[in-house]
N, C-alpha and C positions, 0 to 999 in steps of 0.2 A: 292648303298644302301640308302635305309629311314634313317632321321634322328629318332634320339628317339622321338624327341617331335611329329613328325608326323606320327611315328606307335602309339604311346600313345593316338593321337586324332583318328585313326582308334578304337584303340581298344576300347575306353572310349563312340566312336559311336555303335559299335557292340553289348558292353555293356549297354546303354540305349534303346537298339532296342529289343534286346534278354534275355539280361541279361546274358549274355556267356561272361566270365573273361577271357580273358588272360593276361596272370602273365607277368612282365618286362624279366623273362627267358625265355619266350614260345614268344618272340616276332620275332624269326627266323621261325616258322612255322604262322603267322600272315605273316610275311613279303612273305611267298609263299603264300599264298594264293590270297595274294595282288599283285601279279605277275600276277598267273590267272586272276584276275579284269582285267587288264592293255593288256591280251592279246583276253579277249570275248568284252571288249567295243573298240578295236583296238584304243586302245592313244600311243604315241608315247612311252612314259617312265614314272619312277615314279614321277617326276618332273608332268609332265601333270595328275596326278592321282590323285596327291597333289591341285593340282589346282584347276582341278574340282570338288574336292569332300568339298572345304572349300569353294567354291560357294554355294551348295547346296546339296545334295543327294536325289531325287526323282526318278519317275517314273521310268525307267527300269535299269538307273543306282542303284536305290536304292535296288531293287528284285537281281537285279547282287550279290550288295553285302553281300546280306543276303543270297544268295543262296549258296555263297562261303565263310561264316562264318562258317555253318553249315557245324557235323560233320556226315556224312552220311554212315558211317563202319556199315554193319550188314549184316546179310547171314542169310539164310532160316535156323528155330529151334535152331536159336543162342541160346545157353543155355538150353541144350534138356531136363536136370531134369523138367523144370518149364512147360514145352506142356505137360509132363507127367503128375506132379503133376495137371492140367489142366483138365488133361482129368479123370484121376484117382478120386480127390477130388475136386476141383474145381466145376468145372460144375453139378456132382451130387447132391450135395450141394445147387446150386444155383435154381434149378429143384424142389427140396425137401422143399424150403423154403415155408413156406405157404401163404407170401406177393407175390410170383412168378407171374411174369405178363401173364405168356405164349410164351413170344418171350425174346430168350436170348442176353443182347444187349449187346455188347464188345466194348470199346473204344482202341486205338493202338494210342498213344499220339507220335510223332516224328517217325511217321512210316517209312521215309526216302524212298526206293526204289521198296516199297511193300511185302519185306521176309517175315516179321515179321505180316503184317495181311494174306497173304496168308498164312500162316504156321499154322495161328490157323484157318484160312478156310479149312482145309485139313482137320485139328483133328476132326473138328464138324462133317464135311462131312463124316469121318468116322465112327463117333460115330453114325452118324444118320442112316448110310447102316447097322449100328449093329440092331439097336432098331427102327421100324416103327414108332411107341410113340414118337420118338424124336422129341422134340418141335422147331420151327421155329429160327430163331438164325438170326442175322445182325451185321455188324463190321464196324465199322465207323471208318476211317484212317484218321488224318490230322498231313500237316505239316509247314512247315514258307518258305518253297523252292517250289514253282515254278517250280525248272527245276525236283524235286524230287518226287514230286507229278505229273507232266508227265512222268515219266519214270513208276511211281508206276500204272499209270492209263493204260498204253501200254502191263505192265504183260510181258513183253518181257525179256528176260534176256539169257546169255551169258553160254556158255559150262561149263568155270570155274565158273561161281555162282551156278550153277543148283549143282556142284557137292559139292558145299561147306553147308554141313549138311543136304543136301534134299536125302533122301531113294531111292533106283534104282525104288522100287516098288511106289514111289507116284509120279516120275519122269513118271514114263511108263502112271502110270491111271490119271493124271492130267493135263498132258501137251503135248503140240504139234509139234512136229518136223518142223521148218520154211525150207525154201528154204536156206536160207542162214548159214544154222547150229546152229541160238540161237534156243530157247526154248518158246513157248506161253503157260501163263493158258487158260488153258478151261473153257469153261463157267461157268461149277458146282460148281466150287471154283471163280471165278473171280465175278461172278454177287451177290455173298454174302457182298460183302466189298464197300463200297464208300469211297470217297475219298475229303477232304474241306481241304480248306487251313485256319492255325489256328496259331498265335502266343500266345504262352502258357502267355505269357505275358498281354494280354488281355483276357475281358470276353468270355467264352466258355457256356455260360447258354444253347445259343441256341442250341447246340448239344443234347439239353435232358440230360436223366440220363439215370446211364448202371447199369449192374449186376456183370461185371468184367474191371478193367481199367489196361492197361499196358501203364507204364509211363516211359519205361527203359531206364538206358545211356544218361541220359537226366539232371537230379540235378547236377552230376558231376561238369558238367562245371558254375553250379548257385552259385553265393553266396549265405551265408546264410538266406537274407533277402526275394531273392526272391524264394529260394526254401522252404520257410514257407507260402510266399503268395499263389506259385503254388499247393503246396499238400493242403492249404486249399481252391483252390481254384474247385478242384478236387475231394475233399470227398463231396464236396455241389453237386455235379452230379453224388454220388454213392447210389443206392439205398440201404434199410436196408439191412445190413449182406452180402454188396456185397466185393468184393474181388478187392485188387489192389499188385501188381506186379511193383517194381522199378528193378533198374540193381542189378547186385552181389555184385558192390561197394558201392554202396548207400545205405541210410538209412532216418529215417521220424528225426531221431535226427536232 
């Protein structure tokens, strides 16, 4: 086992990187995590993790560990009120405004494995087979992992994710049976979305501005300081009267 003082200097790193807190209780789920580190960079033990990591932390040691700070839980239309609410009010809304640029831009802040912008590439795509009029739309996904952002770029996913809140019928018109039994998107939904890698922590100017931002499951883990810096730093790249979406537990207080 870690001593304290040397999960404390993990966590105190995580937190200057990300600004993701973990609590002196939550330091059993830091200290797994910090297992995985020890068994993808192949070091002998935590002693050697220790070592190397107060020498320095860079280049791919440094993306290791950020890739396994991060909490990467989430499943296609996690939260299926809110694609509703989306499609229902949202988006018409955003159409109808009179500052409406023509193209509907969506950001997906801590997109993780791709569910969550593919989920809303489905709804559009929907929405657009309804209405010919449907205006052009793009979805811009980033996120501070690495290995998360290729996973989300590959669209590939597994029997049990596919079945975890994805419809049998958008299962069937959206994606592709692999050789091996996982699941690929199709182009119609997969070439709507990109993909940049972005720590919320740093300036995001260059992403532009959008008409809708989902920033969910993501303050949670902020303290307060910096999830006042990120939400403001987030309404500066919301166009007028555009719309943002945080998780069920959070809140702009």
């Amino acid at each position: 086992m870690m001593s304290p003082n040397d999960l404390r200097f993990f966590a105190d790193y995580i937190h200057k990187e990300l600004g993701i807190v973990y609590q002196q209780e939550n330091y059993f789920q830091l200290e797994k995590r910090l297992t995985e580190v020890i068994r993808v960079m192949g070091l002998k033990d935590e002693e050697a993790l220790v070592q190397k990591a107060r020498m320095g932390m860079d280049g791919a040691f440094k993306q290791v560990m950020l890739d396994l700070a991060t909490n990467n839980e989430t499943s296609f239309f996690r939260d299926a009120k809110i694609f509703s609410a989306i499609e229902k009010h949202v988006v018409p809304k955003i159409i109808a405004n009179p500052k409406f640029s023509g193209t509907i831009r969506i950001w997906c802040a801590a997109s993780s494995f791709g569910q969550e912008p593919y989920s809303l590439a489905m709804t559009l795509t929907e929405m657009r087979k309804k209405n010919p009029a449907f205006p052009r739309f793009e979805i811009v996904a980033t996120d501070i992992s690495e290995n998360a952002l290729k996973r989300a770029k590959a669209a590939n996913y597994t029997q049990l994710e596919v079945q975890r809140g994805l419809a049998p019928e958008l299962l069937t018109r959206y994606f592709t049976l692999a050789t091996d039994g996982t699941y690929n998107v199709g182009p119609e939904v997969k070439n709507t979305v990109s993909y940049k890698k972005q720590n919320l922590l740093d300036s995001f100017s260059s992403l532009g501005t959008f008409d809708l931002v989902l920033c969910r499951n993501v303050l949670i883990y902020q303290k307060d300081e910096s999830k006042r810096e990120i939400i403001r730093r987030i309404s500066m790249t919301m166009n007028p009267n555009a719309f943002l979406f945080l998780g069920a537990a959070e809140s702009l207080m």
